[in-house]
N, C-alpha and C positions, 0 to 999 in steps of 0.2 A: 374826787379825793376820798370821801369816806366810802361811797362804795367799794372802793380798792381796798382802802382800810379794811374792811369786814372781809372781803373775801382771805384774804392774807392771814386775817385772825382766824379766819373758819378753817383754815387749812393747819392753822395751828391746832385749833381744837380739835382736827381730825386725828394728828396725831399723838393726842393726848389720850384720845377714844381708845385707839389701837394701842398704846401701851398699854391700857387698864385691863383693855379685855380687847386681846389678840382675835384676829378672823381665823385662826387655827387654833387651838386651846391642845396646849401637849400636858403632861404626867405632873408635871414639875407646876405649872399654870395651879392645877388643881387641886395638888399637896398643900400650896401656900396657900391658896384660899378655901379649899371645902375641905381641908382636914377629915373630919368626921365622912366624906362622901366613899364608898368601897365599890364603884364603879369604875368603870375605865373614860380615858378624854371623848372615846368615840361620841356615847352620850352624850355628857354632857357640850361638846359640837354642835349635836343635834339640837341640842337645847337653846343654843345661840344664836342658830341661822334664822330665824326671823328677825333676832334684831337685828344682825349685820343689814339683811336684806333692806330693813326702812334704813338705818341708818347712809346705806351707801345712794341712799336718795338723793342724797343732800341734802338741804334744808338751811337756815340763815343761821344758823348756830348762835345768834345775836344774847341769847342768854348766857353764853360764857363771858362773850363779850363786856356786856353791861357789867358779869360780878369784877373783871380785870378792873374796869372801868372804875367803879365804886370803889376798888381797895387802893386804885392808883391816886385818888382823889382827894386822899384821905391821907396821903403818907406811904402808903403800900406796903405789903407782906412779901414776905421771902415763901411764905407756904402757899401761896393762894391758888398757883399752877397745879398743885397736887390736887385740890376740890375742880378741876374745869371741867372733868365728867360729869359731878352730881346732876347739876340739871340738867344738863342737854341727855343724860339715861333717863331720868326722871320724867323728864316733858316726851320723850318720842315713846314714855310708855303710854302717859297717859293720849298720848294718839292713838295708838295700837287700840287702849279699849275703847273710847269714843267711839272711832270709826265702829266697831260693832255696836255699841249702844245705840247710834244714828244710822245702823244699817247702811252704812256711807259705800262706795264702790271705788271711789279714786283717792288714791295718797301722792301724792306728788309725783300726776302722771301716769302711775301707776295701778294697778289691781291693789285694793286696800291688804294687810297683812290676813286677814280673815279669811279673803276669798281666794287664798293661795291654802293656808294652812290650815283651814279651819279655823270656827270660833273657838272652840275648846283649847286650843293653841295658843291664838292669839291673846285670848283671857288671863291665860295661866301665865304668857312669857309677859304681858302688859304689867300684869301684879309683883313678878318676879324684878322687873324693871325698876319699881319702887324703891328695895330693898339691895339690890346688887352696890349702890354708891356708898351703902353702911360698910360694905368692906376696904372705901377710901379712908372713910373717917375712923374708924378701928385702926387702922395703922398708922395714923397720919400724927408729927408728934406735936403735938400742942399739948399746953397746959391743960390740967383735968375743965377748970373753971370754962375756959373760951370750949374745949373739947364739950362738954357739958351744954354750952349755951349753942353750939351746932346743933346737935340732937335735939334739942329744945325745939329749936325754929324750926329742922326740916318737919317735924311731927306736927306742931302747930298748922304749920302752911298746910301740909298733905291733908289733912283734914277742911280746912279753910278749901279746899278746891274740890272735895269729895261734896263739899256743900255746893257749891257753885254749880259743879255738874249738874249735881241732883236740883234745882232750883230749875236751871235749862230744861232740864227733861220733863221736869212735873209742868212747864209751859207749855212744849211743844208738844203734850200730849194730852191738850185740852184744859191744863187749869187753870182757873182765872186769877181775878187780883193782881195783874202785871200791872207796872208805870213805870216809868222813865228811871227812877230813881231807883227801883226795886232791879230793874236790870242794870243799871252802874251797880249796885253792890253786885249783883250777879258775876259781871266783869270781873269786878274787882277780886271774889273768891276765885274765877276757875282762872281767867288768861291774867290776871295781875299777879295772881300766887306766885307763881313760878320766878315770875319778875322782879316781885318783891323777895322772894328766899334770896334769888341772884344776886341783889344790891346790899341784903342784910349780909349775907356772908363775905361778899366783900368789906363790906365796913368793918365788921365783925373782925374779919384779918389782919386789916389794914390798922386794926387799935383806935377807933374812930371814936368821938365820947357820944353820949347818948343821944344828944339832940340831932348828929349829923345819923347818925344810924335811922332813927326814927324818918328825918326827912330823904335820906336816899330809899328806905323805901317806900316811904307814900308817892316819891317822885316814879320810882317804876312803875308800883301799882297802877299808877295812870300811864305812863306808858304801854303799859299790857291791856287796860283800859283801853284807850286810844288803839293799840293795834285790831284789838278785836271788834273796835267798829270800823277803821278799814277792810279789815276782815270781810264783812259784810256788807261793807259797800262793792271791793270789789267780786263777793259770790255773784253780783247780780248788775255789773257792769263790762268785766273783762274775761273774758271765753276764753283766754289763753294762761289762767293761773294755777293749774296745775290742779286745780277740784273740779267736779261738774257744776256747771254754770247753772246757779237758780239752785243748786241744793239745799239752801237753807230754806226756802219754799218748800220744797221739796221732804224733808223733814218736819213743817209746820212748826220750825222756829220764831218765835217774836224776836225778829230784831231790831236796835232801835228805829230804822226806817216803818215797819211795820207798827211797832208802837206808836208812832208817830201818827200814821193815817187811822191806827184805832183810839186815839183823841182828839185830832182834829179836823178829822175826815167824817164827810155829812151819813145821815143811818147807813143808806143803801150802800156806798163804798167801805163802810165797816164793816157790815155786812156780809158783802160780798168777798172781802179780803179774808174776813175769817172762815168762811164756807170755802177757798180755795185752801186756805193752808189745812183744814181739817183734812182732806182729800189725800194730803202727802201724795201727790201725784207728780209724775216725770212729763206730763204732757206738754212743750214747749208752748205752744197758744198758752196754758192756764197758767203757769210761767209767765210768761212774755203779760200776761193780761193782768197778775197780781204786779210785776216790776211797775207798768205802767198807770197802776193806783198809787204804788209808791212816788213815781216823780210827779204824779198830776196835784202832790202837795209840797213838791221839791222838799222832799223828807232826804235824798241826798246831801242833797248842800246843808243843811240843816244838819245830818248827821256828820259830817267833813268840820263845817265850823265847831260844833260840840268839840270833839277830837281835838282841835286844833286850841281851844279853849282851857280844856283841863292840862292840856301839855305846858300851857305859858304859864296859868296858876299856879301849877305845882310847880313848874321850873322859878318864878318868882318866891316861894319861900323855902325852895332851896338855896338860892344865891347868898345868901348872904349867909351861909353855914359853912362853903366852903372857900378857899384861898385860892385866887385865879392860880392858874395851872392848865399846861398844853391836855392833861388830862378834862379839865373843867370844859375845854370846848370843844374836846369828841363829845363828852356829854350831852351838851346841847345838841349838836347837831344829829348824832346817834340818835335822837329822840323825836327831832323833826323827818329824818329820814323815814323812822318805821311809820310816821303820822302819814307820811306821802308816797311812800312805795305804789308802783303798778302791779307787784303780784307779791 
């Protein structure tokens, strides 16, 4: 049932995508929104075909989804369909840089956007990704106040996830002082940001008073949470998810399965797990030999139940903020779903 759901919504969102920003960009496209630009569409085309290119990947679009969600929850907005670009431009940029930050090769199945177009490409259109949904919210007619309190929160968040990143990166490239805890905030800035902007602007639309605002987005925040440690459970479980399998090895990411055996697991297997992730090696054995220090402390299940944990918590003081509603229980389920997904 909700898988349907979602697909039905993505294809909504698809065509949301394309009205904002056409897979053709004519005269007229360009006038209305680059005024100041004295070039012609061809360019600026050119300019666009990387994102088309991830975009027509697919992808679970479940962030437009959730802000519907949120604003339906709450009483709903007549504007909210106008913002269903924002994040799903926002989040497939900050893919775009990632994958070159992580030297990644596969995007959904795919040769990542870098190793088609170049880094210098990829960079320029990832950053440009950030900023292209300012030209929803620029015309988009809300009151200055609520207008005002949008720009607020995308800024806040984009930052709150620049941290996150960079948190990531300064781990997996040997710094120490990682735990448990310091990777949920991790979480919670890079794959919870976007989740949380998601819920906050729906609330935000939807006229929500403070207390439910606040808990829909602590509630995503850990859904984004929760996803990105499935995330990592399935890097390193299911070969058929559309990234290379063991990549986050592979990069000498700490993830929580890995934090896991680097506190509970005796010298030698810390040891040894950290000297394979320094390596950043593709070598399947050294792969396959770091996975199976991870289960030899069932840091999977371990890392499954966590997930599963913070999704009921946060869903417990949500509940009683909102008024049952057919919306209230996509909700939930939308929330167990990304906890349990195979890819």
């Amino acid at each position: 049932m909700l898988d349907e759901y979602l697909k039905s919504k993505a294809e909504f969102v698809n065509t949301k995508l394309e009205s904002f920003l056409p897979k053709s960009i004519d005269e007229t496209w360009v006038k209305d929104n680059f005024p100041y630009y004295k070039g012609d569409a061809g360019i600026m085309n050119e300019l666009m075909k990387p994102i088309w290119d991830l975009l027509e990947r697919g992808g679970k679009r479940w962030r437009p989804v959730l802000m519907m969600l949120c604003c339906d929850v709450v009483g709903g907005g007549s504007k909210i369909e106008e913002l269903i670009p924002v994040v799903e431009i926002i989040h497939n940029g900050t893919l775009m840089v990632d994958d070159v930050e992580d030297s990644s090769d596969i995007r959904r199945g795919k040769p990542c956007i870098h190793k088609i177009f170049g880094e210098d490409v990829a960079i320029n259109t990832g950053n440009m990704m950030y900023y292209l949904p300012y030209l929803i919210i620029k015309k988009i007619d809300l009151d200055k106040k609520t207008k005002l309190a949008v720009y607020d929160l995308i800024n806040e968040e984009m930052l709150k996830l620049s941290i996150g990143q960079g948190m990531d990166i300064y781990w997996h490239s040997g710094g120490e002082n990682i735990s448990e805890q310091l990777y949920l905030q991790m979480c919670a800035f890079k794959t919870g940001t976007l989740a949380r902007m998601s819920a906050k602007l729906g609330a935000l639309l939807g006229n929500a008073n403070k207390k439910q605002v606040k808990a829909l987005g602590k509630f995503a925040e850990t859904i984004g949470i929760a996803f990105q440690i499935q995330d990592d459970i399935l890097n390193v479980t299911n070969k058929e998810w559309g990234k290379e399998f063991g990549e986050d090895i592979t990069e000498g990411k700490r993830s929580l399965m890995a934090i896991r055996v680097l506190e509970k697991g005796n010298e030698e297997d810390r040891k040894r797990l950290l000297e394979i992730l320094s390596m950043k090696t593709k070598d399947e054995r050294l792969i396959n030999e770091a996975i199976g220090l991870m289960k030899r402390y069932d840091t999977i299940n371990y890392a499954k139940k966590k997930a599963e944990k913070l999704v009921e918590d946060a869903w417990r003081n949500l509940d009683s903020c909102i008024l049952p509603s057919d919306s209230k229980i996509k909700l939930k389920m939308f929330a167990d779903f990304l906890v349990n997904r195979e890819i």
